[in-house]
N, C-alpha and C positions, 0 to 999 in steps of 0.2 A: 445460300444461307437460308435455313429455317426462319419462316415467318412466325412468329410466334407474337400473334394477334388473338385478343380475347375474340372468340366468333358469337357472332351476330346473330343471337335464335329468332329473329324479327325478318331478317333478309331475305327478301323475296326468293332473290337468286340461290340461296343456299338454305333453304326453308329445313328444317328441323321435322317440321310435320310431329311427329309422335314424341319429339324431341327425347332427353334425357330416358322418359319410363322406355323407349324402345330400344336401350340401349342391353347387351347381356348383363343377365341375371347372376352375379358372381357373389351373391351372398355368401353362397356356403363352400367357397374356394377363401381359404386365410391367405392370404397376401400380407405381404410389407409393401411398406410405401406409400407415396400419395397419388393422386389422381390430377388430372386438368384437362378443361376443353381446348384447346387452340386451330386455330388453322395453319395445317404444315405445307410445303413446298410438296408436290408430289412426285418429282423425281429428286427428293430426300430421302423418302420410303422405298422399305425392300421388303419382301416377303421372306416366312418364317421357313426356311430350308425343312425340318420338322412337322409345316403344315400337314395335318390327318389328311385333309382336304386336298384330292390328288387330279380331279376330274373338273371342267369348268362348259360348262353347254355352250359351247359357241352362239347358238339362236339365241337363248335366255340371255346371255353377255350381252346382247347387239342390241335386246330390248330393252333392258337394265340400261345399256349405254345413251339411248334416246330415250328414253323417261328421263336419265337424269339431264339430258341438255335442255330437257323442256320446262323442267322443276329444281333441276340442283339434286346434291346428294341427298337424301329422304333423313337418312340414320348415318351419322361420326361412325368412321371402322375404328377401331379399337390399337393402339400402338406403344410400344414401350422405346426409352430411348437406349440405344447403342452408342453412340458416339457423339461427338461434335455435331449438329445437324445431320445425324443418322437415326431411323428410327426405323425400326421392322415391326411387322403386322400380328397382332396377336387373333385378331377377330376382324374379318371384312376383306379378306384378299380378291373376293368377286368383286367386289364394291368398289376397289381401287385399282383393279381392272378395266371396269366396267368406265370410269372418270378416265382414266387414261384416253378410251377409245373416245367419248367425249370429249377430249380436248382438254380439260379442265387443268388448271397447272399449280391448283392449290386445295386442300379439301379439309372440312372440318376432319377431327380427331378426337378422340379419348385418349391421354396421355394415360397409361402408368409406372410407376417405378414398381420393378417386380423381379425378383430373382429369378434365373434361366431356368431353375426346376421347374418353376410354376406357368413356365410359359406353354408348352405343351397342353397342359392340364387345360389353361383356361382356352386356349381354341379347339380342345375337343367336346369340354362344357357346352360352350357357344355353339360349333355344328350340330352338336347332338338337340342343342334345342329347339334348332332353327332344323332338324330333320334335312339336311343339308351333306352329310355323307349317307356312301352306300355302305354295305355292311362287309365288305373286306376292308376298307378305307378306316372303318369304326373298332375291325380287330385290331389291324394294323395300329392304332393308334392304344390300342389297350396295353398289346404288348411291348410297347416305345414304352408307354407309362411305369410297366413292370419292371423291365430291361433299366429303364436311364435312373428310375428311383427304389426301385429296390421294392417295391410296395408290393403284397398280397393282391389277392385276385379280391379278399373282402376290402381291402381297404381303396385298391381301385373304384371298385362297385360302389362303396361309399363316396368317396368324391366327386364322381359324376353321378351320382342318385339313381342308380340301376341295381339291379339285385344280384348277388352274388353268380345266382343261377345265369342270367342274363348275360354276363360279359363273361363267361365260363362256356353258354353258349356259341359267342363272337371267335373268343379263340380258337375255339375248335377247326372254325372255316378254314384256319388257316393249317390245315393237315389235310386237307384235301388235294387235289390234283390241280397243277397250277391254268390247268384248259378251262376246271369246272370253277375255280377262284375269280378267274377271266368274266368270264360269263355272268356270274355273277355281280360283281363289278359294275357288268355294263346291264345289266338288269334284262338279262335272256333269261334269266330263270330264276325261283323267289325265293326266299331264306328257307321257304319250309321244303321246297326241293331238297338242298344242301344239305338240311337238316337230315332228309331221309337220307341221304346218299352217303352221310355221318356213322348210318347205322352200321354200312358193310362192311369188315374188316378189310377189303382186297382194295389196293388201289387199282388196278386193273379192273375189278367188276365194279368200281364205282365209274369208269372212264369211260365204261360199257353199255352200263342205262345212261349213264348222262348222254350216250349221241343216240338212243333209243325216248330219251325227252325232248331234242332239239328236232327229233325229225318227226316225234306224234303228236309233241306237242302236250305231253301227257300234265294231268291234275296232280299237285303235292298227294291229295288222297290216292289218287293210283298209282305212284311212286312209291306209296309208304306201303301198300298191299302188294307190290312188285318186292319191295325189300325184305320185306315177310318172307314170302317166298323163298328167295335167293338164301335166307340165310338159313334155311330147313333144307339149303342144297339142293335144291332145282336150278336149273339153267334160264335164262334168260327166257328163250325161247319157249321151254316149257312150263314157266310160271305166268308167261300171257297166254298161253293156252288158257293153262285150269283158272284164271281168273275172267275171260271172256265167257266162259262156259259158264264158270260160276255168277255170271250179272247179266248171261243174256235171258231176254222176256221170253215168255212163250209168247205165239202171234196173239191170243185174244189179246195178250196184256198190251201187245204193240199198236193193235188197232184201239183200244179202249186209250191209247197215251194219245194218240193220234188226233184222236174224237174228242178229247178234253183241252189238246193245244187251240184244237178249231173252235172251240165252244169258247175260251177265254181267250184268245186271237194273240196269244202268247207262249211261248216257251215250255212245255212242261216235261217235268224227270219223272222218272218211275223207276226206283230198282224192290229186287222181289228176290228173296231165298228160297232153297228148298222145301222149306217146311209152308210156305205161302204168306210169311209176311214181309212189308216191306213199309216204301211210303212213297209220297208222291208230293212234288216240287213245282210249286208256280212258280216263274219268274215273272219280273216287272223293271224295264229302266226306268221308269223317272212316275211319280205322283200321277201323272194322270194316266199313264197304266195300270197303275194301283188303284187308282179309280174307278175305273173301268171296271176290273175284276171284281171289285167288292157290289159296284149294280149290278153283276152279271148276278152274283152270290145271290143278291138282296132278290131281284125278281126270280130265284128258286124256292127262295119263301114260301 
C-alpha cells in the first residue's frame, strides 16, 4: 500500500536540497488537475512505457545511486496516479532507478492528476530541459507527440518551446539509415554530421560516407564540403581527392604553421585558397593557455 505521508523537506535523510524551485518547469504545458508532494512506496511505481528517455548510463546510475545513499533523493521524480496504489513516472525515471539500486524502499514524489494526452508531452518537456535525451530519442518523441495527438509540427514546436525549424530539423533524423540513427544515438557522431548526410538524396551514398566518418573520423565541416561534392556527382573517392588538393598548403605555408604552433606552444590551423587568402587558428584548452598566448602576443608589442 502507497504511503501517502506528507514529506519532510527538513529530513536530513531525504533532504530536498533545491526543494520545490528544482522541480520541472511545466508552466507553459496546461494541465488539469491538481498537484501534491507525498512519499510513495517504490515498488508502487512503474515507469512510463512512452518514456522519450530510452538510454540510461549505467556509470552515471551507480553514482546517482551512491550520492543518493549518502544524501537521499536531491529532487521528487515527478508521478501521476493509475490505479489503487499504482503510480507511473512522468519525470525522473533515472532518479527512481538510481533509489532502487540504493536500496531505498520509499521516495519523495510530485503527484499529479493529468490526462494520458499530456503525459508524453510533460516528460519530453522535462528531458529536453534537463538536456537529458539524445537526438533520435527527442525525434522519436516528436513524432509520438504528432502521431498520438494529432498536433502540427508548429503546435508541437510550441509546447516544448523550440522552433518550428528545430523539431522539423529532429524529424528529419528519423529518414535516415537506421546504422546512421544508431550511431547517432550513441553519440559516434554529432547532429551536424546527420544533418549533412540529410543533404544526400541516396540512402546508399548516405551509408557510404557515414563508414568514410567512422573510419577518418572526419569534421561536420568536411562532411558538409564532402556532400557538396557528391551531390554535383562526384564519387566518394573523387570528391576527397579535389577537396584535399583543394586545402593542401604549400610547404612555406606548412613550415610558417609549424613555426607559429612552436612560438605559441599550441595548436595552430592554417587553411589558404587559390587566390592566397585564408586565415589562421590558435587553439587553447583551458584559460591559462589563453594566457599564455595572449603574453606571448603582448611581448611582440
Amino acid at each position: 500500500m502507497a504511503v501517502h505521508k506528507k514529506y519532510n523537506r527538513n529530513a536530513k535523510t531525504n533532504a530536498l536540497g533545491r526543494g520545490l524551485d528544482a522541480l520541472i518547469s511545466t508552466e507553459a504545458v496546461s494541465t488539469q488537475g491538481s498537484s501534491t508532494i507525498n512519499e510513495i512506496a517504490i515498488d508502487q511505481i512503474e515507469a512510463n512505457p512512452n518514456q522519450p528517455r530510452r538510454e540510461f548510463d549505467p556509470v552515471a546510475l551507480e553514482e546517482l545511486s551512491n550520492s543518493i545513499r549518502e544524501l537521499g533523493l536531491v529532487q521528487p521524480i515527478t508521478l501521476r496516479q493509475i490505479d489503487d496504489n499504482r503510480f507511473q513516472i512522468i519525470a525522473g525515471e533515472r532518479r527512481w532507478r538510481a533509489c532502487q539500486l540504493a536500496g531505498l524502499t520509499a521516495i519523495p514524489a510530485y503527484i499529479r492528476t493529468i490526462k494520458d494526452e499530456n503525459v508524453m508531452e510533460l516528460a519530453l518537456v522535462e528531458n529536453i530541459q534537463r538536456e537529458d535525451l539524445n537526438a533520435i530519442e527527442i525525434a522519436l518523441a516528436y513524432e509520438h507527440l504528432q502521431e498520438k495527438s494529432g498536433m502540427t509540427q508548429e503546435r508541437v514546436a510550441e509546447r516544448v518551446g523550440k522552433s518550428r525549424a528545430a523539431v522539423a530539423n529532429y524529424l528529419r533524423l528519423l529518414k535516415l539509415p537506421a546504422q546512421v540513427q544508431m550511431a547517432l544515438q550513441k553519440k559516434e557522431i554529432d547532429m551536424g554530421h546527420a544533418r549533412a548526410l540529410l543533404s544526400l538524396n541516396s540512402p546508399s551514398l548516405q551509408l557510404k560516407l557515414f563508414r568514410e566518418i567512422q573510419k577518418n573520423g572526419y569534421s561536420v565541416r568536411k562532411v558538409e564540403e564532402l556532400c557538396q561534392q557528391l551531390n554535383s556527382g562526384e564519387d566518394i573517392q573523387t570528391a576527397k581527392k579535389k577537396i584535399a588538393a583543394r586545402t593542401r598548403l604549400p610547404e612555406e605555408f606548412n613550415i610558417l604553421k609549424q613555426r607559429l604552433s612552436s612560438f605559441f606552444n599550441t595548436k595552430v590551423q592554417m587553411s589558404c585558397n587559390a587566390n592566397g587568402k585564408g586565415k589562421i587558428s590558435i587553439s587553447f584548452a583551458s584559460e591559462e593557455e589563453l594566457e599564455h598566448i595572449m603574453e606571448v602576443m603582448d611581448k611582440m608589442k
